[in-house]
C-alpha positions in Angstrom: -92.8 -232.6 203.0 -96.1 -231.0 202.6 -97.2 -231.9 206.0 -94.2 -230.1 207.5 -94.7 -227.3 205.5 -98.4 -227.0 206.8 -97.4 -227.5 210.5 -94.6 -225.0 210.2 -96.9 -222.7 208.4 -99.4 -223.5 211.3 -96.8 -222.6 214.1 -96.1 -219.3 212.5 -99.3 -218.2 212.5 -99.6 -219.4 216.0 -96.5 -217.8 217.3 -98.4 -214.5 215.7 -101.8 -214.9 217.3 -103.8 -215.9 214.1 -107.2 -216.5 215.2 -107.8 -220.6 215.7 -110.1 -220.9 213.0 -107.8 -219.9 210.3 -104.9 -222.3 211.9 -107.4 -224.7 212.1 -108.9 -224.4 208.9 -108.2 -224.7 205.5 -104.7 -224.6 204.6 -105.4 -222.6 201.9 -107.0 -219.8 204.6 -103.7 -220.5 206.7 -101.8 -219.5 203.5 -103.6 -216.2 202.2 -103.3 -215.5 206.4 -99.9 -215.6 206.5 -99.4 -213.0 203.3 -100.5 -210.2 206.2 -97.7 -211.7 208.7 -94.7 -212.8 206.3 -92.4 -211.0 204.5 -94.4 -211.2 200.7 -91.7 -213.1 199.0 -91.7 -216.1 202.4 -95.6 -216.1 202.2 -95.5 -216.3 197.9 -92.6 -218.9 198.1 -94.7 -221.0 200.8 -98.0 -221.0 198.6 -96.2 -222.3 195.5 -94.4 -225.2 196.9 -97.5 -226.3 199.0 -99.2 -226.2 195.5 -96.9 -228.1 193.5 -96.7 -230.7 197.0 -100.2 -231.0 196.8 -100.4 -231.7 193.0 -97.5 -234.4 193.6 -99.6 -235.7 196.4 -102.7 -236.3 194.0 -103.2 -238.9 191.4 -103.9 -237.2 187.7 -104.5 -239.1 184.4 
């Protein structure tokens, strides 16, 4: 799921001519990027799923 939401993040900000280095970058770059071409509420809902994603995806004691 997180993968999806990074490479339909990634098309977005393709589809709006974000420079290259930001859609190939960090994903967190691609997601403060895509506050400045989504509507806020899309870009703040994006950022907090890909953040709980990426804290299921990681092992914590």
């Amino acid at each position: 799921m997180r993968a999806a939401l990074e490479s339909a993040v990634a098309d977005h900000l393709a589809a709006r001519n974000a420079p290259r280095a930001i859609r190939s970058g960090t994903k967190r770059a691609a997601f403060l990027w895509l506050r400045g071409c989504a509507e806020p509420e899309t870009a703040r809902r994006a950022k907090a799923v890909w953040c709980r994603l990426c804290l299921g995806c990681h092992y914590h004691q």
